[in-house]
DSSP file (Angstrom, degrees, kcal/mol; ACC not computed):
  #  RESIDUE AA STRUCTURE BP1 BP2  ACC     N-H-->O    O-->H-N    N-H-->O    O-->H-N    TCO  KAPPA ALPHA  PHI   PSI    X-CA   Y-CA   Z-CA
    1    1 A X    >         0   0    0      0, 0.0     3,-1.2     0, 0.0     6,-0.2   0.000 360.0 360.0 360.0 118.8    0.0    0.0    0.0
    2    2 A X  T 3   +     0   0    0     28,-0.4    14,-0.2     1,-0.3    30,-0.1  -0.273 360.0   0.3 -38.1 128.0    1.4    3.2   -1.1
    3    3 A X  T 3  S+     0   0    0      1,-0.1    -1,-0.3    12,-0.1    12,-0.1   0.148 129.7  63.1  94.5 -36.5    2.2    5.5    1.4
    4    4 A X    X   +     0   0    0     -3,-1.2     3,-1.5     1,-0.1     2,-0.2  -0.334  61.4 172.9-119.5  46.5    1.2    3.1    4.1
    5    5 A X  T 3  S+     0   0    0      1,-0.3     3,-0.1     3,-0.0    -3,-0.1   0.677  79.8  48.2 -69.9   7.1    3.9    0.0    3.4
    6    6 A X  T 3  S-     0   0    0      1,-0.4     2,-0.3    -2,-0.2    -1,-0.3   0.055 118.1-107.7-111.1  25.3    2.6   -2.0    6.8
    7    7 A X    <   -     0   0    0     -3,-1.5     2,-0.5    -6,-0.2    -1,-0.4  -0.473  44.1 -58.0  69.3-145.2   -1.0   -1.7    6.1
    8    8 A X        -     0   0    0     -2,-0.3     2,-0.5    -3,-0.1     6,-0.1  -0.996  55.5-139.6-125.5 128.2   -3.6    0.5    7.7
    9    9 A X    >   -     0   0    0     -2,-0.5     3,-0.6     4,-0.2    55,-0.1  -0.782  34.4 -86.5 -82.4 133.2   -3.7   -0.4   11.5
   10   10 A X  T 3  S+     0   0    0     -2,-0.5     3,-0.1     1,-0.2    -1,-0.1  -0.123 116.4  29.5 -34.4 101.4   -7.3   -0.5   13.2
   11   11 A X  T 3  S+     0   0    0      1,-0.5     2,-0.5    -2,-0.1    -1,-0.2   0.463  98.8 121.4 114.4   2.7   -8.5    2.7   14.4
   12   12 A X    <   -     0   0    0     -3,-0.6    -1,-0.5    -4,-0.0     2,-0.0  -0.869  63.5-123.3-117.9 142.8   -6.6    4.7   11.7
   13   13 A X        -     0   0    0     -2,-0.5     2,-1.0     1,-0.1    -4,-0.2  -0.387  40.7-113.1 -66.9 140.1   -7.6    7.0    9.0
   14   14 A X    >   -     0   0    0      1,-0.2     3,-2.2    -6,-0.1    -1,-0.1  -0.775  17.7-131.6-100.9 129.4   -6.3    5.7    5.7
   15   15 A X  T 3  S+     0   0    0     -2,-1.0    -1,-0.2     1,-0.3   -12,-0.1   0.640 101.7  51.1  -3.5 -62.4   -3.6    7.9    4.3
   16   16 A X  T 3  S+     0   0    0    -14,-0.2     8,-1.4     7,-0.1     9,-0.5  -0.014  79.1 104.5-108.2  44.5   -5.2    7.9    1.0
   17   17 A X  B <   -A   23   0A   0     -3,-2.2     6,-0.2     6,-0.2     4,-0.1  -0.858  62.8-139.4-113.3 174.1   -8.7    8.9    1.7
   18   18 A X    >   -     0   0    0      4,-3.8     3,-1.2    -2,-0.4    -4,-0.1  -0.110  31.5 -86.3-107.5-152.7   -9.4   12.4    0.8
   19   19 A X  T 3  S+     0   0    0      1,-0.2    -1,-0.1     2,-0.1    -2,-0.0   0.543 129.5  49.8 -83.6 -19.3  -11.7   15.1    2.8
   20   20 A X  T 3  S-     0   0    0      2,-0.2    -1,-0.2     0, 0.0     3,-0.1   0.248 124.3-108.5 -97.0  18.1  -14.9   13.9    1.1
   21   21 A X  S <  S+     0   0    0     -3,-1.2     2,-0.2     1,-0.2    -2,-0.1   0.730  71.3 143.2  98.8 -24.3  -14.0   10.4    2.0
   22   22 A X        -     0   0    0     -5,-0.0    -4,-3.8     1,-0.0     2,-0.7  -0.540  57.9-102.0 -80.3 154.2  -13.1    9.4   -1.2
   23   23 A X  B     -A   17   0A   0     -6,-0.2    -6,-0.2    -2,-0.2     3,-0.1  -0.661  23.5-164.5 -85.8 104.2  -10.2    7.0   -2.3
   24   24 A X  S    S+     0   0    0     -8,-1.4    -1,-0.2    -2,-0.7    -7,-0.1   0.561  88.1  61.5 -10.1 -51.5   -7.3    9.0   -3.7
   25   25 A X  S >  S+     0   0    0     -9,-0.5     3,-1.3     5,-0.1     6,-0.2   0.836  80.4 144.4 -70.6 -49.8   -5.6    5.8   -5.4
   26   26 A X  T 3  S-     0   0    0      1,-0.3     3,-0.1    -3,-0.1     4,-0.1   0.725  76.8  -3.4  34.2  76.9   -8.9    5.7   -7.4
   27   27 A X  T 3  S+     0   0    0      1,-0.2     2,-0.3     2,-0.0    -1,-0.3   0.825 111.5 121.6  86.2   3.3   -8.3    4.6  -11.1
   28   28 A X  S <  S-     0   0    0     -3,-1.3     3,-0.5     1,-0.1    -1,-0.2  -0.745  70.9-124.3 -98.9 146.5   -4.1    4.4  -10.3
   29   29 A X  S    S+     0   0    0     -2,-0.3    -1,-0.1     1,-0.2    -3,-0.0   0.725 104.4  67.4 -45.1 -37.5   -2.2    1.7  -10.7
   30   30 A X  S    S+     0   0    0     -5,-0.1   -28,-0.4     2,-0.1    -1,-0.2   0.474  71.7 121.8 -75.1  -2.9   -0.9    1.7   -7.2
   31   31 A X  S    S-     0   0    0     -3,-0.5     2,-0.3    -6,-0.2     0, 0.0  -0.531  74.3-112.4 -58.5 149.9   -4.4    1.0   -5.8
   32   32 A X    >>  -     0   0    0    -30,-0.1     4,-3.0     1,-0.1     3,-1.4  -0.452  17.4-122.0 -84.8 137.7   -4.1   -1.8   -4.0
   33   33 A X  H 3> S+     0   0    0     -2,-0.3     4,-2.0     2,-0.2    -1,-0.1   0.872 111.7  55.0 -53.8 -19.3   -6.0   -5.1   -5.5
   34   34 A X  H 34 S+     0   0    0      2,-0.2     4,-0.4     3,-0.1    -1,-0.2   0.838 106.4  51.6 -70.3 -37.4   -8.1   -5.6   -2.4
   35   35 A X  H X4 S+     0   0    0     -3,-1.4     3,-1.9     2,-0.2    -2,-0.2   0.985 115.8  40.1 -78.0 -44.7   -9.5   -1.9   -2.7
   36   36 A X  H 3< S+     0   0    0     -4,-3.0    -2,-0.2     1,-0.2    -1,-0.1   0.959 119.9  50.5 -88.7 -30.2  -10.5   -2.3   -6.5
   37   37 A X  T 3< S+     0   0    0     -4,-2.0     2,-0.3    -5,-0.4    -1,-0.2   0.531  83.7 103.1 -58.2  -5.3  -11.7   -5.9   -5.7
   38   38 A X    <   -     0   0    0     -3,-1.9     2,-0.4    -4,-0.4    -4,-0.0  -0.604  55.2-160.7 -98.0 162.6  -13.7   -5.2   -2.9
   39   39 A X        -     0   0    0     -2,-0.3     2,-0.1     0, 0.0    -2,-0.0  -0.789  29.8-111.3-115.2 151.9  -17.8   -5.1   -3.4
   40   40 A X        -     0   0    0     -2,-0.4     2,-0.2     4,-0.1     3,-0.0  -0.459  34.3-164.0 -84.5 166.6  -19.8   -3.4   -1.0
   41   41 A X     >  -     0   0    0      5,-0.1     4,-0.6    -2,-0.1    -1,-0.0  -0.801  26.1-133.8-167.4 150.1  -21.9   -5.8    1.0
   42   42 A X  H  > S+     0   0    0     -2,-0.2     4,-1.0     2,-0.2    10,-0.0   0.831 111.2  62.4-100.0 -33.7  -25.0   -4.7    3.1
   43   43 A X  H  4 S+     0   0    0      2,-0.1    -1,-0.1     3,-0.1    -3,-0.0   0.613 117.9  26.9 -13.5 -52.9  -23.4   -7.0    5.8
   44   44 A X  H  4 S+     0   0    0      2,-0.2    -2,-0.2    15,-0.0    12,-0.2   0.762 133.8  26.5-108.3 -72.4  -20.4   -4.6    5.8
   45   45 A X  H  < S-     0   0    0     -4,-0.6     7,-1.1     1,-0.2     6,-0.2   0.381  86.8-159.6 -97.5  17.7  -21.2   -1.5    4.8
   46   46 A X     <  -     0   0    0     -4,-1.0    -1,-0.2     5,-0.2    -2,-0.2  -0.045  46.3 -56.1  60.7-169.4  -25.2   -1.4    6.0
   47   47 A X  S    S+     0   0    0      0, 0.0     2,-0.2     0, 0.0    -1,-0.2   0.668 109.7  23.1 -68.8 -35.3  -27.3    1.3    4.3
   48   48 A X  S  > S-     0   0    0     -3,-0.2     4,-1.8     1,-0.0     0, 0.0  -0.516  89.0 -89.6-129.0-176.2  -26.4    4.2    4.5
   49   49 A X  H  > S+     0   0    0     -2,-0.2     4,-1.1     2,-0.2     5,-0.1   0.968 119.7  52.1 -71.2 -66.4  -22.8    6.0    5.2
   50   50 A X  H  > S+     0   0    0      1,-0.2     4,-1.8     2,-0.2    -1,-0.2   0.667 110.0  47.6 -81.2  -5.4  -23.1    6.2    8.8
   51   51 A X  H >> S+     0   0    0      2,-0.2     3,-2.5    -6,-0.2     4,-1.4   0.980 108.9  51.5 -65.8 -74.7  -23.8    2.5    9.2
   52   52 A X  H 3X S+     0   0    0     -4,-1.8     4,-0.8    -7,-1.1    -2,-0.2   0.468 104.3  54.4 -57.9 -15.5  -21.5    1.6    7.3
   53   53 A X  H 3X S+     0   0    0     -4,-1.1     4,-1.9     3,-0.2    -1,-0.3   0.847 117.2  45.2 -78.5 -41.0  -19.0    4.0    9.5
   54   54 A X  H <X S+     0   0    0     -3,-2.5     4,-2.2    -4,-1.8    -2,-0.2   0.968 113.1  42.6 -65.8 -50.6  -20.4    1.8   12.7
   55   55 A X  H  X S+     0   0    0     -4,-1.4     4,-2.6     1,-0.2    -1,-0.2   0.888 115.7  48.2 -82.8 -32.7  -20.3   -1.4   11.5
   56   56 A X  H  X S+     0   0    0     -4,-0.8     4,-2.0     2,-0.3    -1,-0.2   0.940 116.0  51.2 -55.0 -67.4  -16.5   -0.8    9.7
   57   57 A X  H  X S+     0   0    0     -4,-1.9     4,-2.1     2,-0.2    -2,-0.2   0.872 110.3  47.1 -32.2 -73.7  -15.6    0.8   13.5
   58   58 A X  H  X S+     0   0    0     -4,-2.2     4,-1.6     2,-0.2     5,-0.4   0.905 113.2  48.8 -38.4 -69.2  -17.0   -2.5   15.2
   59   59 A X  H  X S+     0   0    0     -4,-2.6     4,-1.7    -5,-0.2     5,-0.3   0.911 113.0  45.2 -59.0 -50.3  -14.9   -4.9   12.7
   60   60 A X  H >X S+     0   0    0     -4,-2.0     3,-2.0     2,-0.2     4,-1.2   0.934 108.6  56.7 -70.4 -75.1  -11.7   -3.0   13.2
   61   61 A X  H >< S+     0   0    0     -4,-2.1     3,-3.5     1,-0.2    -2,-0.2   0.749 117.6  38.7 -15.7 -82.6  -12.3   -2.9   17.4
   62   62 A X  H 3< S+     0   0    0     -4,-1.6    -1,-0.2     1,-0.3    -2,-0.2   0.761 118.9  48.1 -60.9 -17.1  -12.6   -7.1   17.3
   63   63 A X  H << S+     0   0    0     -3,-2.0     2,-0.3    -4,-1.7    -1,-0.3   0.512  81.1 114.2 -99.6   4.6   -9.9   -7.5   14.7
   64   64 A X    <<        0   0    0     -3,-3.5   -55,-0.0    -4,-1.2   -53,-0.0  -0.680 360.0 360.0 -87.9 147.6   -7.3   -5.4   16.2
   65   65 A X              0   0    0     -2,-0.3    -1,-0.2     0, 0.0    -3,-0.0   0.590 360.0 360.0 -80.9 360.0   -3.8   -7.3   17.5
């Protein structure tokens, strides 16, 4: 991950999102395969934006070392 070469740690902004929130790497090469592969999920990302900020919150709390 550009910018980031150890990942993103739980509980951290990533580097390359921008002030609306949007992905920065966008359409680059250096995006990472994970980001362009991943599909939103209703599971993961709810309904809306702020769900999807809780429930994203929640997975990173129980998956962090």
């Amino acid at each position: 991950m550009p910018r980031m070469p150890n990942g993103k740690p739980a509980g951290e902004r990533c580097l390359h999102l921008t002030v609306d929130n949007l992905c920065d790497l966008f359409g680059k090469p250096e995006r990472p395969a994970v980001c362009g592969g991943f599909k939103a999920d209703i599971e993961v990302c709810g309904s809306d934006r702020d769900e999807a900020i809780r429930i994203l919150g929640w997975w990173e709390q129980v998956t962090a070392a």
